[in-house]
Structures are given as C-alpha cells and as structure tokens.
Predicted model as a PDB file, atoms N, CA, C, CB and O in Angstrom, pLDDT in the B-factor column:
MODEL        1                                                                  
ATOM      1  N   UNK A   1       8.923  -4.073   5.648  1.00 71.00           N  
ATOM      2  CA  UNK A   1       8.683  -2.686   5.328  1.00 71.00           C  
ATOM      3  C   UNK A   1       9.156  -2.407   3.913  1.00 71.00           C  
ATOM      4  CB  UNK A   1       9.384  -1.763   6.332  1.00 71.00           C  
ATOM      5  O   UNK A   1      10.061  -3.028   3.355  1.00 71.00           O  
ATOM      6  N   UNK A   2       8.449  -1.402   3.384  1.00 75.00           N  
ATOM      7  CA  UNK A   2       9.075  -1.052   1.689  1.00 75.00           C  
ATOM      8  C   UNK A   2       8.765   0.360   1.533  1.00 75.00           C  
ATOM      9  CB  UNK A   2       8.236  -1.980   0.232  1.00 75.00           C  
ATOM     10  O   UNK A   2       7.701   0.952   1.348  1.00 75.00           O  
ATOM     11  N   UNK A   3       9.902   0.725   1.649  1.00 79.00           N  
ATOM     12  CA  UNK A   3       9.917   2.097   1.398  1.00 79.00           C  
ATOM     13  C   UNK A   3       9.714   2.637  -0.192  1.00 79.00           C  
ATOM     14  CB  UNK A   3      11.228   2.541   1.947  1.00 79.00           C  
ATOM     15  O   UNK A   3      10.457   2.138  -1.036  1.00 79.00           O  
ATOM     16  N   UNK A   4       8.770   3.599  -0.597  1.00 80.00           N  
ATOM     17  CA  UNK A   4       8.509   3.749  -1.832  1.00 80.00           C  
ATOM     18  C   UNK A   4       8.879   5.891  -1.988  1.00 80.00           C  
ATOM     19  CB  UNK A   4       6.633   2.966  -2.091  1.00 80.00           C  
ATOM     20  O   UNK A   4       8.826   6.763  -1.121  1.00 80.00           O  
ATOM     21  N   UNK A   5       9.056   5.930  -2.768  1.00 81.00           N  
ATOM     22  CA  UNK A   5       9.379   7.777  -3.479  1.00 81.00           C  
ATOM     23  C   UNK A   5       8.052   8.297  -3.862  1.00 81.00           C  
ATOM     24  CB  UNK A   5      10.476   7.923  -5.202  1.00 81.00           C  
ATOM     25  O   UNK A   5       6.977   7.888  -3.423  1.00 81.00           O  
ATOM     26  N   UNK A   6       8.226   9.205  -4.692  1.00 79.00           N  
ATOM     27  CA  UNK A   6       6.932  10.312  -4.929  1.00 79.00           C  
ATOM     28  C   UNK A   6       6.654   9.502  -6.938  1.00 79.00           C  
ATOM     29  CB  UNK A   6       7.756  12.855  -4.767  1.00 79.00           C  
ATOM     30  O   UNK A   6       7.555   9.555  -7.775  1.00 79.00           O  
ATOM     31  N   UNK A   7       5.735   9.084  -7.123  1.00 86.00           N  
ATOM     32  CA  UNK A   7       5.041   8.610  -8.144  1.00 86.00           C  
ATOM     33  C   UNK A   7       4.498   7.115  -8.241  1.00 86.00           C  
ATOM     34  CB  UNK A   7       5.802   8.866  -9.127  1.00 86.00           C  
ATOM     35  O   UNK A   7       3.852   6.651  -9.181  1.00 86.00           O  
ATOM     36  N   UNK A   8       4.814   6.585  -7.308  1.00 88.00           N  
ATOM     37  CA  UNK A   8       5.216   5.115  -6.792  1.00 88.00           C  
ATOM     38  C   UNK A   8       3.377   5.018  -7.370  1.00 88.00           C  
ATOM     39  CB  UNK A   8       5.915   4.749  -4.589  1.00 88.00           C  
ATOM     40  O   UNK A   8       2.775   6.092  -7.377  1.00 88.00           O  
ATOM     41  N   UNK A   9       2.872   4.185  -7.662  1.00 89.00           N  
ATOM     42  CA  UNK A   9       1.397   3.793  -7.845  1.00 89.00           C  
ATOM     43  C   UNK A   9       1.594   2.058  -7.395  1.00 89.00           C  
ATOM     44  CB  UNK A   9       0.740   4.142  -9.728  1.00 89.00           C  
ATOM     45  O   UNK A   9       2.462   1.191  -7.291  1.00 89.00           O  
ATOM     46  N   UNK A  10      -0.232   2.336  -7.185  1.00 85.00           N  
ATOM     47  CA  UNK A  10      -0.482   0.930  -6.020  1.00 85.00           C  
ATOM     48  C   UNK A  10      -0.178  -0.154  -7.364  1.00 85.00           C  
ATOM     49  CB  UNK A  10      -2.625   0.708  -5.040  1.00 85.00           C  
ATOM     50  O   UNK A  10       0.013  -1.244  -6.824  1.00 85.00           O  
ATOM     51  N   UNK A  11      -0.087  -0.278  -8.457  1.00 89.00           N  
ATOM     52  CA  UNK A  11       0.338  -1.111  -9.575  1.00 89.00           C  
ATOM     53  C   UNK A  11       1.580  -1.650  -9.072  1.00 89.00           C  
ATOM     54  CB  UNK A  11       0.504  -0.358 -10.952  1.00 89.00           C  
ATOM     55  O   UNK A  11       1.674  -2.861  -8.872  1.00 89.00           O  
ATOM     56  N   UNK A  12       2.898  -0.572  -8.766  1.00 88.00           N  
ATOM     57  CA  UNK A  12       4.261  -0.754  -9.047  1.00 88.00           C  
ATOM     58  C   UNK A  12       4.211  -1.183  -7.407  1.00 88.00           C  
ATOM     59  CB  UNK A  12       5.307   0.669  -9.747  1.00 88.00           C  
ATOM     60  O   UNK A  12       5.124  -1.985  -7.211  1.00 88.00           O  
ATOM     61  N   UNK A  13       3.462  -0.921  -6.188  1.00 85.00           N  
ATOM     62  CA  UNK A  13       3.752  -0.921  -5.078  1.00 85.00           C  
ATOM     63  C   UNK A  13       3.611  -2.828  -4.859  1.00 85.00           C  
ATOM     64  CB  UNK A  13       2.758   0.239  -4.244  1.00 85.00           C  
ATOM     65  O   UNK A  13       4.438  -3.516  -4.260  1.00 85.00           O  
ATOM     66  N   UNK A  14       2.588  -3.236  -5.401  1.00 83.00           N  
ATOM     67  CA  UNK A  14       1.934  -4.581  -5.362  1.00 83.00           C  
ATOM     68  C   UNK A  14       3.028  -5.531  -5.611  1.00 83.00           C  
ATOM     69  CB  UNK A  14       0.755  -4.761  -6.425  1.00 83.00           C  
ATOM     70  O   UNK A  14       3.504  -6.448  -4.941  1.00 83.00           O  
ATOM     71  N   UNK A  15       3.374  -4.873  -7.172  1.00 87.00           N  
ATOM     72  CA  UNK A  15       4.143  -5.936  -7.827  1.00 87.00           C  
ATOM     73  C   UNK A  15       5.570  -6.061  -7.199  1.00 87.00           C  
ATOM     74  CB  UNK A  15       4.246  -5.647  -9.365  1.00 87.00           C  
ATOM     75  O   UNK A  15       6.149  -7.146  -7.153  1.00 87.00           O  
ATOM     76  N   UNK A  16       6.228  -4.649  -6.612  1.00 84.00           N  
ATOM     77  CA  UNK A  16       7.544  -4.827  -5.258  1.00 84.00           C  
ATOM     78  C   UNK A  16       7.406  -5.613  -4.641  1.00 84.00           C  
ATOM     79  CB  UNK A  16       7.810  -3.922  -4.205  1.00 84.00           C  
ATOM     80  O   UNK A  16       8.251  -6.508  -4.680  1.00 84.00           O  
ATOM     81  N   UNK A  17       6.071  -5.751  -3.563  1.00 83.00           N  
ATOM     82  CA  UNK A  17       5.557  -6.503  -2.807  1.00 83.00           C  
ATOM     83  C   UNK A  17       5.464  -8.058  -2.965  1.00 83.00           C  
ATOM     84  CB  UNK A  17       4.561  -6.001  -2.717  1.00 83.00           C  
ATOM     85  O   UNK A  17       5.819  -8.867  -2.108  1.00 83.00           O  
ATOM     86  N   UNK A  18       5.016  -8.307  -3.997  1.00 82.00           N  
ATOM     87  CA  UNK A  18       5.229  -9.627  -4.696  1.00 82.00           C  
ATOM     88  C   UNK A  18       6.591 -10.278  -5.149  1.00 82.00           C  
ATOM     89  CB  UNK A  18       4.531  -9.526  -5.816  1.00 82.00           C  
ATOM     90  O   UNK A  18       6.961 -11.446  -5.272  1.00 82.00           O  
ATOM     91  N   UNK A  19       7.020  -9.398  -5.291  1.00 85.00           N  
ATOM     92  CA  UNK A  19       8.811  -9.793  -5.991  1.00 85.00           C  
ATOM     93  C   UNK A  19       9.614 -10.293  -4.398  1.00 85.00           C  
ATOM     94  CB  UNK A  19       9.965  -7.757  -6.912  1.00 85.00           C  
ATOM     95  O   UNK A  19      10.317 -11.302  -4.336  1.00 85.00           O  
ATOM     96  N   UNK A  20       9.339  -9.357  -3.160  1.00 82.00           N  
ATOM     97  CA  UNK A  20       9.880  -9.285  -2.115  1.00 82.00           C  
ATOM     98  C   UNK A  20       9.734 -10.119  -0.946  1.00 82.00           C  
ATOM     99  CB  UNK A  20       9.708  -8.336  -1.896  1.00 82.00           C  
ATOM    100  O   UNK A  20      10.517 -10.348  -0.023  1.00 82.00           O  
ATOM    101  N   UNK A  21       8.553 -10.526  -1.186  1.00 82.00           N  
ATOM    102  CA  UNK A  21       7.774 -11.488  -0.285  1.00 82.00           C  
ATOM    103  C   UNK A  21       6.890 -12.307  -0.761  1.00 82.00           C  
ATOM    104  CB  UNK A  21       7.112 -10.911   0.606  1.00 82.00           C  
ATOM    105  O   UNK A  21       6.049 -12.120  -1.639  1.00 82.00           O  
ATOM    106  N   UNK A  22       7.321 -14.012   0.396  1.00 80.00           N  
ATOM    107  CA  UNK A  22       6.937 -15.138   0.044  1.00 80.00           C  
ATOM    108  C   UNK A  22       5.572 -15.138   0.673  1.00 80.00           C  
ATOM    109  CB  UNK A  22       7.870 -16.199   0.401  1.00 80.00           C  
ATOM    110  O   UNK A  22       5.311 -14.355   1.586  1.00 80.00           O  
ATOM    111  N   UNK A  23       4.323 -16.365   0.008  1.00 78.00           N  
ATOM    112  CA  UNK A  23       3.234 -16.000   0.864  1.00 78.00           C  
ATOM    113  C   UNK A  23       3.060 -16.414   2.237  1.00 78.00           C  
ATOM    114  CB  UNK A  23       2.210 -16.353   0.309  1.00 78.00           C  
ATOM    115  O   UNK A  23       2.226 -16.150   3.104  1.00 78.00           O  
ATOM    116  N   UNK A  24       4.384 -17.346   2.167  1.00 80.00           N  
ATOM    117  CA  UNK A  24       4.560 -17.498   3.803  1.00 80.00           C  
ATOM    118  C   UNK A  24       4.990 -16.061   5.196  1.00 80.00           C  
ATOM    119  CB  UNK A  24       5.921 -18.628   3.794  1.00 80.00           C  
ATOM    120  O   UNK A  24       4.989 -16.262   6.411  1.00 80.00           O  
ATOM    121  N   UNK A  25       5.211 -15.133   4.714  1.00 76.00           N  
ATOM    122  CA  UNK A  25       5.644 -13.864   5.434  1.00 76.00           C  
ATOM    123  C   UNK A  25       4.383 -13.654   5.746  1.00 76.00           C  
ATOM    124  CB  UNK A  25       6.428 -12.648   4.688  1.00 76.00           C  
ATOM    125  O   UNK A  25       4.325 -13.117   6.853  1.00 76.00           O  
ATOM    126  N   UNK A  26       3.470 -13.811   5.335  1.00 76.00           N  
ATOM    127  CA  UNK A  26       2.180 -13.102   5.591  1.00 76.00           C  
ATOM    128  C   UNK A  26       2.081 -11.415   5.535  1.00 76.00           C  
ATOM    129  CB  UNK A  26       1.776 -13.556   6.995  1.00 76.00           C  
ATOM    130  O   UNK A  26       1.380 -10.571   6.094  1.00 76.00           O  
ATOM    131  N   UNK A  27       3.115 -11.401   4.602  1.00 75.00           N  
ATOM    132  CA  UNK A  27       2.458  -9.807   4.518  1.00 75.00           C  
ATOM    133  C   UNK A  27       1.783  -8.937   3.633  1.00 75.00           C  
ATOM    134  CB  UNK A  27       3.229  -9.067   4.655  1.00 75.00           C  
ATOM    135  O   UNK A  27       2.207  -8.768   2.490  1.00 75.00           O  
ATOM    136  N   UNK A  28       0.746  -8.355   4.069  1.00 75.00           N  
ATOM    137  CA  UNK A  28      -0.311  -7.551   3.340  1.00 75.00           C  
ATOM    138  C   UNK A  28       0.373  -5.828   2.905  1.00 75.00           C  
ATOM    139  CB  UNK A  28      -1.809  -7.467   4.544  1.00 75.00           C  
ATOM    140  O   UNK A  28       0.904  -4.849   3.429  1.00 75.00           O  
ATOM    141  N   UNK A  29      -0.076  -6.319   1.660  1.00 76.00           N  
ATOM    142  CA  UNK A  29       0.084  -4.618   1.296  1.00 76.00           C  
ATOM    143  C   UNK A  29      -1.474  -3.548   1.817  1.00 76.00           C  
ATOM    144  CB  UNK A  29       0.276  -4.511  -0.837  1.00 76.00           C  
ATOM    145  O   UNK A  29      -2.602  -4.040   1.850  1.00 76.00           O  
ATOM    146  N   UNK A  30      -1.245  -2.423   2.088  1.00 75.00           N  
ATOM    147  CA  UNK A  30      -2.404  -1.264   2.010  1.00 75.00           C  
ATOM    148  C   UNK A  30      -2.498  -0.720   0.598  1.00 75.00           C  
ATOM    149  CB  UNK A  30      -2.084   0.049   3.032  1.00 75.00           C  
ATOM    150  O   UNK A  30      -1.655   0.149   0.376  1.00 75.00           O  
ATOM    151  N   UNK A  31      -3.149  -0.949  -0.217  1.00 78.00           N  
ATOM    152  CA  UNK A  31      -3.404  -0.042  -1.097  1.00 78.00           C  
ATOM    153  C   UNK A  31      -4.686   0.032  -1.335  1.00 78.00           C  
ATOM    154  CB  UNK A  31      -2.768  -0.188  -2.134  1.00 78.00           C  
ATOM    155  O   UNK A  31      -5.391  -0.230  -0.360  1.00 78.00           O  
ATOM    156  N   UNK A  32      -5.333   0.356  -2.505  1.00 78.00           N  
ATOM    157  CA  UNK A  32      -6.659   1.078  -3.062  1.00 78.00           C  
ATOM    158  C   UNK A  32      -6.750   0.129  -4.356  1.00 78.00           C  
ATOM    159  CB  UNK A  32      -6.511   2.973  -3.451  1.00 78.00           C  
ATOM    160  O   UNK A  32      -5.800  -0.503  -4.819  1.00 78.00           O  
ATOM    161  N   UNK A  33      -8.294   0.144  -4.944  1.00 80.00           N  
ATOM    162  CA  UNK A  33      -8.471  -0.808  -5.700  1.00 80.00           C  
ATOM    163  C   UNK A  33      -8.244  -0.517  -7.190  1.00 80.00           C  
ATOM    164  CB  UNK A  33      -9.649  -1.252  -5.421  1.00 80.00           C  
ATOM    165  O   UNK A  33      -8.494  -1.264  -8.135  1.00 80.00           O  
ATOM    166  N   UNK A  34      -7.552   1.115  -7.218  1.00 81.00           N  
ATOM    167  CA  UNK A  34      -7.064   1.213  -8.883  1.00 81.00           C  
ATOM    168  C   UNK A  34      -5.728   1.581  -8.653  1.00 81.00           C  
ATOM    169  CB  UNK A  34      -7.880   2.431  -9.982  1.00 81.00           C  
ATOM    170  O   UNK A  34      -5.209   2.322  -7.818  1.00 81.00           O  
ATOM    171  N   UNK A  35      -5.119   0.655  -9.914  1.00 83.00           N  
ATOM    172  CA  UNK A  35      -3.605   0.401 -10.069  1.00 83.00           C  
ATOM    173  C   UNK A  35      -2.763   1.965 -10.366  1.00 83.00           C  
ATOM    174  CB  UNK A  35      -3.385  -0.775 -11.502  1.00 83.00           C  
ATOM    175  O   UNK A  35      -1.640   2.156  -9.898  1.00 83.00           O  
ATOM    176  N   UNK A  36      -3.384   2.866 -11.083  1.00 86.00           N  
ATOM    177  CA  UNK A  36      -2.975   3.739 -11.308  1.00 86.00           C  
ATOM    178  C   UNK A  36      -2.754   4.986 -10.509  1.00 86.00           C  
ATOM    179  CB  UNK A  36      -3.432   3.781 -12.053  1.00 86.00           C  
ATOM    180  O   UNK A  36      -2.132   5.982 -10.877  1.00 86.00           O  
ATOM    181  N   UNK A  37      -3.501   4.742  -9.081  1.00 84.00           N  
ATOM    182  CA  UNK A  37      -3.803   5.771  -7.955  1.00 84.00           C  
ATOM    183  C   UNK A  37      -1.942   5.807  -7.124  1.00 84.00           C  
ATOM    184  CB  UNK A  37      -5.456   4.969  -6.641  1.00 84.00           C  
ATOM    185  O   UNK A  37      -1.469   4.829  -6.545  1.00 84.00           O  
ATOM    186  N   UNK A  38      -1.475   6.661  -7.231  1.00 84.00           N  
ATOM    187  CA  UNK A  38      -0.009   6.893  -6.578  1.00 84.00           C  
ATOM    188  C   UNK A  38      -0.924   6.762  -5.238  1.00 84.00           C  
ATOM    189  CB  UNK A  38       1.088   8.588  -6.944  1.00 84.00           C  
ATOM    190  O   UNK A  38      -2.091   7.039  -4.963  1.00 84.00           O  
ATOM    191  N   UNK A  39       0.617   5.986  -4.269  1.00 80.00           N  
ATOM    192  CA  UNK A  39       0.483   5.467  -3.215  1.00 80.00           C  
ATOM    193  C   UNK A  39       0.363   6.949  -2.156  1.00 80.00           C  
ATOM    194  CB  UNK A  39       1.703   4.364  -3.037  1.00 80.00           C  
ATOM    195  O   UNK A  39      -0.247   6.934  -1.087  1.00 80.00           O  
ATOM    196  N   UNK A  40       0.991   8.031  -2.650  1.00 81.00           N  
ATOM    197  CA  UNK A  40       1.194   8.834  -1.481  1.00 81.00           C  
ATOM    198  C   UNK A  40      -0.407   9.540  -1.746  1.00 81.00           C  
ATOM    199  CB  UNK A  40       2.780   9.968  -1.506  1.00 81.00           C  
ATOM    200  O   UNK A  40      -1.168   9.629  -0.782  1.00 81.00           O  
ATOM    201  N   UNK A  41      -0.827  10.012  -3.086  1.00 80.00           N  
ATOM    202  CA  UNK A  41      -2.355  10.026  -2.693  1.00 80.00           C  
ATOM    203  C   UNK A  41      -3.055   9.569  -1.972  1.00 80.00           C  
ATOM    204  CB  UNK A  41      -2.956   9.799  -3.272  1.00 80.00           C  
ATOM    205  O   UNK A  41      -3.712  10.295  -1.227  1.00 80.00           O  
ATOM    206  N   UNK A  42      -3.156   8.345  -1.936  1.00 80.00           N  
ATOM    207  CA  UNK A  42      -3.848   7.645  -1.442  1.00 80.00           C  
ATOM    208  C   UNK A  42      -3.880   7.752  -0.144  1.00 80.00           C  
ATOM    209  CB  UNK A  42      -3.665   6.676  -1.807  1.00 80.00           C  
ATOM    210  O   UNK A  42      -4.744   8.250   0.577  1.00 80.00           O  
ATOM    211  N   UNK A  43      -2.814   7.218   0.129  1.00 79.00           N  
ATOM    212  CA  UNK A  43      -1.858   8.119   1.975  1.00 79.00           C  
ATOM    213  C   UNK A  43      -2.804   9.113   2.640  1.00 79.00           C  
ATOM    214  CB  UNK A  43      -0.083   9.482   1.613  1.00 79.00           C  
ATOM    215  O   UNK A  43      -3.438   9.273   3.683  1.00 79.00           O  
ATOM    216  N   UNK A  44      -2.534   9.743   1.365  1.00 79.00           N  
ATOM    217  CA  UNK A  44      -2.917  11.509   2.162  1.00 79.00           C  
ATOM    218  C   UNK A  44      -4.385  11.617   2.281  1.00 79.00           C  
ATOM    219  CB  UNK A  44      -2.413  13.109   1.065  1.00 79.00           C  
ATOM    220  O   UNK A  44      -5.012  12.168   3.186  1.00 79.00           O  
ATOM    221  N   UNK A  45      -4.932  10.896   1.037  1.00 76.00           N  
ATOM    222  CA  UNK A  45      -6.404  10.975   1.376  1.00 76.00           C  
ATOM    223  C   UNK A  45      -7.201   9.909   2.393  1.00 76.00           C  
ATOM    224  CB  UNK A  45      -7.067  10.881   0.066  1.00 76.00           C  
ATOM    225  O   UNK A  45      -8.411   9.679   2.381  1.00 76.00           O  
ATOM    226  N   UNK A  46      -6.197   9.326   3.272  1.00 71.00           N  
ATOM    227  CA  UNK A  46      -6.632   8.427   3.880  1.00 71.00           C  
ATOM    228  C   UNK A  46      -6.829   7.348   4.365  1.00 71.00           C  
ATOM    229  CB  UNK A  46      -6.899   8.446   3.792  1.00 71.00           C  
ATOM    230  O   UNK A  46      -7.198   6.760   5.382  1.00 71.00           O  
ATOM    231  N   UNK A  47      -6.343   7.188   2.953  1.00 74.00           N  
ATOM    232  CA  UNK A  47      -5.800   5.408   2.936  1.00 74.00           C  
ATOM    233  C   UNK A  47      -7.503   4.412   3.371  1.00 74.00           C  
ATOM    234  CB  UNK A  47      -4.109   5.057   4.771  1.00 74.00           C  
ATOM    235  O   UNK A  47      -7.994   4.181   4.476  1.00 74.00           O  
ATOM    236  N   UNK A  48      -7.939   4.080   2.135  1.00 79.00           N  
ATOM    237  CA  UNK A  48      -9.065   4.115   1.871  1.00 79.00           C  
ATOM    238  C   UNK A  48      -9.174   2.730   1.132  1.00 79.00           C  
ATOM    239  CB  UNK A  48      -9.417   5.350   1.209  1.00 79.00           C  
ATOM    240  O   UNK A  48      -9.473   2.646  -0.059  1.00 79.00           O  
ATOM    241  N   UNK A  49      -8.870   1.508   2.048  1.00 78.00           N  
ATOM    242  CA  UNK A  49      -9.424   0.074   0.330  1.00 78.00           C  
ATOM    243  C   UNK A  49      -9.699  -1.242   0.796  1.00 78.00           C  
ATOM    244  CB  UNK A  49      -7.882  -0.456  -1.091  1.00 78.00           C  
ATOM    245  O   UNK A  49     -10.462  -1.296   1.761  1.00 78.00           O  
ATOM    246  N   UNK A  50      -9.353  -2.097   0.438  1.00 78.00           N  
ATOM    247  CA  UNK A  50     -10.393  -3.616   0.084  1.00 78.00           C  
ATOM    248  C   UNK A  50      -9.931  -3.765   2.169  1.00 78.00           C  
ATOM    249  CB  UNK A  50      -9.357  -5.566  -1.743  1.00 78.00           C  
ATOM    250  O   UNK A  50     -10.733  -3.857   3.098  1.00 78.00           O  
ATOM    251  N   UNK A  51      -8.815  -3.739   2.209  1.00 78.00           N  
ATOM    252  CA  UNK A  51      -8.840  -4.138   3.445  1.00 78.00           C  
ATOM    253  C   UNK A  51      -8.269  -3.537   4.499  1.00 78.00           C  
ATOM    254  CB  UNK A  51      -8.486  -5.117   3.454  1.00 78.00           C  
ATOM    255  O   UNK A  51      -7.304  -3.849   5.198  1.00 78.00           O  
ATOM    256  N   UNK A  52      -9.367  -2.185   4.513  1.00 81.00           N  
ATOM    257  CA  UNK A  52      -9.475  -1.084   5.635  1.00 81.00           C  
ATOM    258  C   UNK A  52     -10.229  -1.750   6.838  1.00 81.00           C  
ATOM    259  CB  UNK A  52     -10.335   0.318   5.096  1.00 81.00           C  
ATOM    260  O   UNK A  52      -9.962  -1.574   8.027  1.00 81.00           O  
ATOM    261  N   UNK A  53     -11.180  -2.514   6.341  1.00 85.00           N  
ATOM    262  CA  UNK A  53     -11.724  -2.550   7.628  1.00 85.00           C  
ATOM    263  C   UNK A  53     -11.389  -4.287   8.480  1.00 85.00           C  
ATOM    264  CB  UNK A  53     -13.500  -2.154   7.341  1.00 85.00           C  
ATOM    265  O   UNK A  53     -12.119  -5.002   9.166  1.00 85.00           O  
ATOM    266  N   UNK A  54      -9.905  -4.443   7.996  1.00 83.00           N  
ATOM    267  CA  UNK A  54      -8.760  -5.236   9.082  1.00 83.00           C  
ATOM    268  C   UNK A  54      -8.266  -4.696   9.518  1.00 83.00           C  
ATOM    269  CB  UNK A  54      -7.834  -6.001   8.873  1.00 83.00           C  
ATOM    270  O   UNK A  54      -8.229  -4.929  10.726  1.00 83.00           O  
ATOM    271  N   UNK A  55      -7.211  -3.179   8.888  1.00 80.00           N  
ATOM    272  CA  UNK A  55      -6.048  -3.092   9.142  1.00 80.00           C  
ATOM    273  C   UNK A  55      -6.257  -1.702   9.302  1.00 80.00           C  
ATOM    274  CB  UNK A  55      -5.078  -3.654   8.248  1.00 80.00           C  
ATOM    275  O   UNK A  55      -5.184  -1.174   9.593  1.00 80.00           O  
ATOM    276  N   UNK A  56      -7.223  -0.852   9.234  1.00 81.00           N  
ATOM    277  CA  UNK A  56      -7.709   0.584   9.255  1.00 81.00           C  
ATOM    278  C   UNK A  56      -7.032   1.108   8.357  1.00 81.00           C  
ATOM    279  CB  UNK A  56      -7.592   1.363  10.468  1.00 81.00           C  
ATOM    280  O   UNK A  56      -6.330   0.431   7.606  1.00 81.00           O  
ATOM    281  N   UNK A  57      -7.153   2.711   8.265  1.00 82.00           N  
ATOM    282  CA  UNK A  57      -6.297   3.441   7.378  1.00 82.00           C  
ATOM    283  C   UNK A  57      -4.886   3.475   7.260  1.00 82.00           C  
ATOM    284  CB  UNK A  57      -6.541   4.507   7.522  1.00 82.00           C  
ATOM    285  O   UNK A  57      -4.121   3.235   8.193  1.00 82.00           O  
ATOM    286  N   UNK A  58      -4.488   3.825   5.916  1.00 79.00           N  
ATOM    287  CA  UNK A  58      -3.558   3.785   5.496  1.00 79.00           C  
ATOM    288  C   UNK A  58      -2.665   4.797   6.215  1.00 79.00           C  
ATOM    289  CB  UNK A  58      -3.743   3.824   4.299  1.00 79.00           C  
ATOM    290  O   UNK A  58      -1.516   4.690   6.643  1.00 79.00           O  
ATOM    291  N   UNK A  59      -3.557   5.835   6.220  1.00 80.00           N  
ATOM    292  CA  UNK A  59      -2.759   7.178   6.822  1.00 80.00           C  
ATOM    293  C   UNK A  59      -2.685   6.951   8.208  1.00 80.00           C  
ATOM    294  CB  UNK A  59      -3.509   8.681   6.578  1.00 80.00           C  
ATOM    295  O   UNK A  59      -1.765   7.524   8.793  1.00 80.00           O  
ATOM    296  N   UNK A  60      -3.466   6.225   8.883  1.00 82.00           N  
ATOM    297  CA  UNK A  60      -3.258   6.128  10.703  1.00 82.00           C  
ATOM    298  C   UNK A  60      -1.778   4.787  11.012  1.00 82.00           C  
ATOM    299  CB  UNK A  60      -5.346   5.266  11.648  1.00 82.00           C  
ATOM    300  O   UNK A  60      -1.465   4.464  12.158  1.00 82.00           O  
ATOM    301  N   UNK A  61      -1.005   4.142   9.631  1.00 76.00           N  
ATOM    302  CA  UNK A  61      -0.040   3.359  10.162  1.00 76.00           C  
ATOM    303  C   UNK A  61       1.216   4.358   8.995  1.00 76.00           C  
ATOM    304  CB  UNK A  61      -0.393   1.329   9.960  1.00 76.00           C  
ATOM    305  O   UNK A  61       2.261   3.902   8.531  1.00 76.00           O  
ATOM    306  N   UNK A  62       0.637   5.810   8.781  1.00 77.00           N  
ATOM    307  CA  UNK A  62       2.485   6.368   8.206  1.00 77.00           C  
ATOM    308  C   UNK A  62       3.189   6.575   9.242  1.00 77.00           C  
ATOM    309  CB  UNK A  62       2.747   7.925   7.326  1.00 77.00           C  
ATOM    310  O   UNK A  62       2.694   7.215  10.170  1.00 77.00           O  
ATOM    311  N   UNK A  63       4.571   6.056   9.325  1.00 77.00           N  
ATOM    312  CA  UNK A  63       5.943   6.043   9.902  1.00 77.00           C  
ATOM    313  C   UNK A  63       6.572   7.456   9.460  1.00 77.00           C  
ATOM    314  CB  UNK A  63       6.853   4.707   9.334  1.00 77.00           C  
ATOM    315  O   UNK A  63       6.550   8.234  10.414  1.00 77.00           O  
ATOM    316  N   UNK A  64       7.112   8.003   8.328  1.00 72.00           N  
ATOM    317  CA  UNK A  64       7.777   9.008   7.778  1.00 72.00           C  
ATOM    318  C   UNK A  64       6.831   9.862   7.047  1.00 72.00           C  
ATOM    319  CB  UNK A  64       8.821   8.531   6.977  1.00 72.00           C  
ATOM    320  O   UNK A  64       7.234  10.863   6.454  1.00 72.00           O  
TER     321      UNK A  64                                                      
ENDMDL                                                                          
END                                                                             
C-alpha cells in the first residue's frame, strides 16, 4: 500500500512505486496515462487507464 497527500501526480506516484517495490512483489500501480494528472483527480474522476480493464476503477478500490 502507498499512501500519497493532495498534489501527488501519477509521475511522482510511479516513481514511489518503483523506488519501493521489487518486480518480484508483483505490484501494479493504478494510474492514468499522463504523468502530470494528480492522483486524487484521477480518483475522483474514476480512475480511468491502461489497466482498468484487469483491475477496474480506480475509484471502486479507495480505502480512505
């Protein structure tokens, strides 16, 4: 899990993601296909990208 704040963009979310985890964890980030789109947009609008249609929307797996 990676908890992110209010400006966080799928750029800065990726590259956490990468720093944090090996590709053996197997874990996938949700984001959208431009780097500059803040994550909680994205959230709110739906959660909308390359691999929605594995893991569905972004907004149907928010926790907080």
């Amino acid at each position: 899990t990676i908890k992110a704040g209010a400006g966080c963009t799928n750029a800065v979310m990726l590259s956490t993601a990468s720093s944090n985890f090996e590709k053996k964890d197997g874990a996938m980030v949700l984001i959208g296909s431009c780097p500059s789109v803040g994550i909680a947009g994205y959230t709110l609008g739906g959660g909308m990208g390359d691999v929605t249609p594995y893991t569905g929307y972004a907004a149907d797996l928010l926790t907080e």
